[in-house]
One Martini backbone bead per residue (centre of mass of N, CA, C, O) as a GRO file, in nm:
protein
  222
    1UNK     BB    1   4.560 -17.854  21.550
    2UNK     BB    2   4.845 -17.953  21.410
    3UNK     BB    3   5.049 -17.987  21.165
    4UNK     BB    4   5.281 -18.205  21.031
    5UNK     BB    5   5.277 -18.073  20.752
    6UNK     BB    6   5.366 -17.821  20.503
    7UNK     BB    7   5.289 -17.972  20.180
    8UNK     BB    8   5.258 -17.753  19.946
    9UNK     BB    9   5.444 -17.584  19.756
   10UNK     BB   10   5.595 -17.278  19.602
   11UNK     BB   11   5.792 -17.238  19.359
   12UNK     BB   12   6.047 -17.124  19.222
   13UNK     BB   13   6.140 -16.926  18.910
   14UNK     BB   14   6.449 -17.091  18.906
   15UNK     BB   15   6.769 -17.187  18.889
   16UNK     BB   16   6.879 -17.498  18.958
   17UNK     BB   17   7.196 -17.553  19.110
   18UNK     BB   18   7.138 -17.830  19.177
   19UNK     BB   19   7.300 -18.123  18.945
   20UNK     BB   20   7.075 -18.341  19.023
   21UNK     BB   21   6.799 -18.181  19.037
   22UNK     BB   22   6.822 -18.067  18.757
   23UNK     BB   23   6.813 -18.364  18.607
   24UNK     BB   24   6.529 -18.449  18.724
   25UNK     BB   25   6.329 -18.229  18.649
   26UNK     BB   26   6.440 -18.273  18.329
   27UNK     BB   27   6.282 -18.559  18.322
   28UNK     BB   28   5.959 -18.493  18.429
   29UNK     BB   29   5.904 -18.220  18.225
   30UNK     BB   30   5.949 -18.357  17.967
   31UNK     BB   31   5.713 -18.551  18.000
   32UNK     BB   32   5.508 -18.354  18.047
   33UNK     BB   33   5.522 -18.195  17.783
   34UNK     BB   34   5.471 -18.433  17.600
   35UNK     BB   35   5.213 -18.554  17.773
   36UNK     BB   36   5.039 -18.280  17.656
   37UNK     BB   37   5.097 -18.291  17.330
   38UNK     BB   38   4.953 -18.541  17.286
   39UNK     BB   39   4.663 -18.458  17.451
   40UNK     BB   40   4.635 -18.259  17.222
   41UNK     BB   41   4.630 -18.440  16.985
   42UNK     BB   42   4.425 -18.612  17.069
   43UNK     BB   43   4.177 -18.438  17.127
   44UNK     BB   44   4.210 -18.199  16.853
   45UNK     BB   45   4.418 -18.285  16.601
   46UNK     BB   46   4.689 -18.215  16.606
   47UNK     BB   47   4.963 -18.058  16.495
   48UNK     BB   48   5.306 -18.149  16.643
   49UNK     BB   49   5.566 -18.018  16.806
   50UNK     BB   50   5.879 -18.117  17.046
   51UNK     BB   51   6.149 -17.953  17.121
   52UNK     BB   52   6.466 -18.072  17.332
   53UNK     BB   53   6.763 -17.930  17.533
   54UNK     BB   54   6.951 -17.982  17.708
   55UNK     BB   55   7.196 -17.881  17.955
   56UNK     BB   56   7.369 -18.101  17.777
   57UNK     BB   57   7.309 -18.098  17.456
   58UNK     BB   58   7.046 -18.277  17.435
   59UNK     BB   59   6.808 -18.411  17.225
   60UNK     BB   60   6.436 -18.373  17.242
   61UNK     BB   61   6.127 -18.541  17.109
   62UNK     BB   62   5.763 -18.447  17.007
   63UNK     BB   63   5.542 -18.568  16.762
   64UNK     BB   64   5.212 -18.521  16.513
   65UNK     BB   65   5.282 -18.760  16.325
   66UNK     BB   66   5.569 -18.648  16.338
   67UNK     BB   67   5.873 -18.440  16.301
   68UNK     BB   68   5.938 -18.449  15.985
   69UNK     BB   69   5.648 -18.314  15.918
   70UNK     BB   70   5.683 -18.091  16.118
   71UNK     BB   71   5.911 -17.934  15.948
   72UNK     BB   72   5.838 -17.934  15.640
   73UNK     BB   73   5.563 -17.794  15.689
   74UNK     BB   74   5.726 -17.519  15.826
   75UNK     BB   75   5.874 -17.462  15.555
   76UNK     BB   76   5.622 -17.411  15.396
   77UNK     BB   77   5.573 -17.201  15.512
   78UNK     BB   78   5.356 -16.880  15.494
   79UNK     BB   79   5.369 -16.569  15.678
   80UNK     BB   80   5.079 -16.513  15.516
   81UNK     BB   81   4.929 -16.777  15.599
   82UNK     BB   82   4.602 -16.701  15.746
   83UNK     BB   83   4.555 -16.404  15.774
   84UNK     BB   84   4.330 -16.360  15.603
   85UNK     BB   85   4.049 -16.214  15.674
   86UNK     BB   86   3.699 -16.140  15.619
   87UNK     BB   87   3.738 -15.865  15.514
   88UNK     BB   88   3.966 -15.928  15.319
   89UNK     BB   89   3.793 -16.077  15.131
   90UNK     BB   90   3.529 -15.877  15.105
   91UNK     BB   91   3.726 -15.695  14.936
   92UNK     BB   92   3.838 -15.915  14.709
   93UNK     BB   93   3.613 -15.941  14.577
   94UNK     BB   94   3.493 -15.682  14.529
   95UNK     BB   95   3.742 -15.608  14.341
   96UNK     BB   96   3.670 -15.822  14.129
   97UNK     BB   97   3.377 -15.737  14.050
   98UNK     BB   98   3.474 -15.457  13.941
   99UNK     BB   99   3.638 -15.597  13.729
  100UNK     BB  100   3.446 -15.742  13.595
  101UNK     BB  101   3.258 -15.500  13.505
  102UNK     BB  102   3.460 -15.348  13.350
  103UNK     BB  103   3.539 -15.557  13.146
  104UNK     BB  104   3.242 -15.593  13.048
  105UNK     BB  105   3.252 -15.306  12.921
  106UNK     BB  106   3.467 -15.280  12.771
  107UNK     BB  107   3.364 -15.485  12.589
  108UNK     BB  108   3.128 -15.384  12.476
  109UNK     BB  109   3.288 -15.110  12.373
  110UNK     BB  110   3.421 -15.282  12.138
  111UNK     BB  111   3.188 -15.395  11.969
  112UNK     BB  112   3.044 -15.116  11.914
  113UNK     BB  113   3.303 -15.019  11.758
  114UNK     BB  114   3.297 -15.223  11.545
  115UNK     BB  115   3.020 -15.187  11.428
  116UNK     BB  116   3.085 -14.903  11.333
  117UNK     BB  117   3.339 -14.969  11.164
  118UNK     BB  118   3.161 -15.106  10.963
  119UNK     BB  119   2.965 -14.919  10.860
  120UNK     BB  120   3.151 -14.701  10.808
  121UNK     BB  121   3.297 -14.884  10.567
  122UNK     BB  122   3.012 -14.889  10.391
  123UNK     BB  123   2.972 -14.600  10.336
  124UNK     BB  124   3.272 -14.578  10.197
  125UNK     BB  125   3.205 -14.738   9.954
  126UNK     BB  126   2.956 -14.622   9.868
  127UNK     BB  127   3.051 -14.331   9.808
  128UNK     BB  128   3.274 -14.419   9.587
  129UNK     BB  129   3.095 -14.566   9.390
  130UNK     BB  130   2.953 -14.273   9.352
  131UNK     BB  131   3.281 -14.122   9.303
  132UNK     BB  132   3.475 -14.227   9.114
  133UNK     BB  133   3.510 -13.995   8.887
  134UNK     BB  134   3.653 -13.795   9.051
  135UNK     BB  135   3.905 -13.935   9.050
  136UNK     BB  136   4.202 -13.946   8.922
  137UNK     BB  137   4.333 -14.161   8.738
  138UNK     BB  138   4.652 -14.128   8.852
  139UNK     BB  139   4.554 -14.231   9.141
  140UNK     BB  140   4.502 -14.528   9.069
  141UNK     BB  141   4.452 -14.864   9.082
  142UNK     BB  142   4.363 -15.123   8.940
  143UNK     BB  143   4.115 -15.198   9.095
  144UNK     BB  144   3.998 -14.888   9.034
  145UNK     BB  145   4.014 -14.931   8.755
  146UNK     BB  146   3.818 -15.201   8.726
  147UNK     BB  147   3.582 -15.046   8.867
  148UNK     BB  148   3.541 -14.835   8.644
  149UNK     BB  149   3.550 -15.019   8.397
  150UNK     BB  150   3.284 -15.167   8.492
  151UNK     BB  151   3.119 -14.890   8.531
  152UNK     BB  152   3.102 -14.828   8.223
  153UNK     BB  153   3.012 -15.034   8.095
  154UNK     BB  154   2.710 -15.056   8.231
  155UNK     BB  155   2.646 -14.774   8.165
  156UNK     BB  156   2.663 -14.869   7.843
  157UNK     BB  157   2.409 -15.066   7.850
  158UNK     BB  158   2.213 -14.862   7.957
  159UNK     BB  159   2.231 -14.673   7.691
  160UNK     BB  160   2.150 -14.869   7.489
  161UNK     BB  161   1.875 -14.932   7.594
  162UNK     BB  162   1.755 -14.682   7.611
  163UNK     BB  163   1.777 -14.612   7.307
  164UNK     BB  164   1.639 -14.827   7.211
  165UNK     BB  165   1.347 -14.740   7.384
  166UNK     BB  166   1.319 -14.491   7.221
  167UNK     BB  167   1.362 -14.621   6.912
  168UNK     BB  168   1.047 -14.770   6.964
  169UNK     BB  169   0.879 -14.529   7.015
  170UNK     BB  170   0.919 -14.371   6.776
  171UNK     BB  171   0.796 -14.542   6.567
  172UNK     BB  172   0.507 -14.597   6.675
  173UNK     BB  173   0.463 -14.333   6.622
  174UNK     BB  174   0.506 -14.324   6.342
  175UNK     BB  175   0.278 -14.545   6.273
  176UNK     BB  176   0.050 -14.363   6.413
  177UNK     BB  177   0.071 -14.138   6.183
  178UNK     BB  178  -0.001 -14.324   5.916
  179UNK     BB  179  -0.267 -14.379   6.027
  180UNK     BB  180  -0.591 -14.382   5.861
  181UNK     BB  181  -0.884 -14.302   5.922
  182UNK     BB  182  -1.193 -14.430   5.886
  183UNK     BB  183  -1.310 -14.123   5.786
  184UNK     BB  184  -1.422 -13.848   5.666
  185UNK     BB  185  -1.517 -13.584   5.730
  186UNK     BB  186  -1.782 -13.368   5.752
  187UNK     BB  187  -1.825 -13.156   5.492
  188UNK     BB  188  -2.101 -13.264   5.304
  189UNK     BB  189  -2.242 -13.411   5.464
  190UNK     BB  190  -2.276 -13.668   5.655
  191UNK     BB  191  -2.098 -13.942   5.569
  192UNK     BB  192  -1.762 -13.997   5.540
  193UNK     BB  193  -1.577 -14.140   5.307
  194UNK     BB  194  -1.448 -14.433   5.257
  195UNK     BB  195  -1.188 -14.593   5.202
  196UNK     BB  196  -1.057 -14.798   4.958
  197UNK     BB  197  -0.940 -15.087   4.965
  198UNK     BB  198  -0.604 -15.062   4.900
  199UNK     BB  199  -0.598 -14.826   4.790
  200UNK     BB  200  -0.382 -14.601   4.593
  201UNK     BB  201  -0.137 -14.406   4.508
  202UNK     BB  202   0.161 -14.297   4.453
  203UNK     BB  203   0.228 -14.214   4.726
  204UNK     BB  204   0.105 -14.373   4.945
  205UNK     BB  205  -0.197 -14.258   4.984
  206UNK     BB  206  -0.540 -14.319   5.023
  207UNK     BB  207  -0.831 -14.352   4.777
  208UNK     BB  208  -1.085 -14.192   4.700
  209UNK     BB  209  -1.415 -14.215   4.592
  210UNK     BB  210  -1.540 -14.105   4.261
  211UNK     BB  211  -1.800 -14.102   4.376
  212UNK     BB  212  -1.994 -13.790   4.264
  213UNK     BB  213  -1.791 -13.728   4.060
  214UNK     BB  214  -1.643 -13.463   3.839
  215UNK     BB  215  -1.363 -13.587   3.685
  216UNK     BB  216  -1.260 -13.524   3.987
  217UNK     BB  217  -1.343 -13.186   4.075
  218UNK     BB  218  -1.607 -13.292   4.257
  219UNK     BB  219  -1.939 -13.290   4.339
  220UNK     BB  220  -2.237 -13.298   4.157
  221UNK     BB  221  -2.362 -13.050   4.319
  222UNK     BB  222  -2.182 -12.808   4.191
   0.00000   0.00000   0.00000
């Protein structure tokens, strides 16, 4: 059995040359056009615009959520926006961290730097006071004059302290050595002569008894 109609054809994709034809085309095709682009922001939330001019030069849009919105957030668009893939991410990560690694590091050796600083600080300084007599007067500045002059009174505080402690010393001794012993040596037998308590001669050394003795010459038994 034979068909009645030719059916579907396939349209060549050239342009239509009768000026009524093609009047008609563009005005199914953009409404179809148009109608494609809603169901597109309809179904996936997309935000588009779609601009179009007749072969007359008449302009036809259709945005969502309207066409000046779709136009401004175009022109701030930034043509490297969106770009950056995950492995550039990863790339930039990993980048930071070993900047944040160097920071954390010179930071910790510029502490240390610091440290080491004073310390060597206070070594000299300690040294200085040390030999301040070596350095000549004539270069010295008024502080490190007053430091010479501060440590000269202190040197000479001590050196008053120590001779007075020297020359309390020496008396002591002296004054011990003056005291006379408890009896005399036992030179004849026996115990030796208490000296008289009190008594003293014109020199001022104590006076021995002149019990047995004769004339006091010597003891009786001689």
């Amino acid at each position: 059995m034979d068909r009645k109609g030719k059916g579907r054809q396939k349209i060549d994709m050239a342009k239509i040359q009768n000026e009524s034809h093609l009047q008609v085309t563009f005005s199914k095709r953009r409404l179809g056009v148009f109608k494609k682009a809603n169901e597109l922001a309809t179904l996936c939330g997309a935000e588009l615009g779609v601009l179009v001019f007749s072969p007359g030069g008449k302009a036809y849009s259709f945005g969502h959520p309207n066409v000046d919105t779709i136009i401004a957030k175009f022109n701030s668009f930034s043509p490297f926006e969106g770009q950056i893939t995950s492995s550039t991410g990863d790339r930039r990560n990993a980048t930071t961290r070993e900047l944040d690694r160097r920071l954390d590091e010179a930071t910790q050796m510029l502490q240390n730097e610091k440290k080491r600083g004073k310390e060597l600080k206070k070594m000299l300084q300690h040294e200085r006071q040390k030999h301040w007599f070596v350095a000549p007067i004539e270069e010295m500045n008024v502080e490190q004059l007053q430091q010479v002059e501060a440590g000269m009174m202190e040197l000479r505080k001590q050196v008053t302290q120590r001779v007075g402690q020297l020359e309390t010393q020496a008396k002591m001794k002296e004054q011990r050595a003056l005291v006379p012993p408890r009896g005399l040596p036992n030179y004849f037998g026996g115990v030796g002569w208490p000296f008289e308590a009190g008594a003293s001669g014109s020199n001022g050394f104590p006076v021995m008894p002149t019990t047995g003795f004769n004339n006091g010459a010597g003891p009786s038994s001689f």
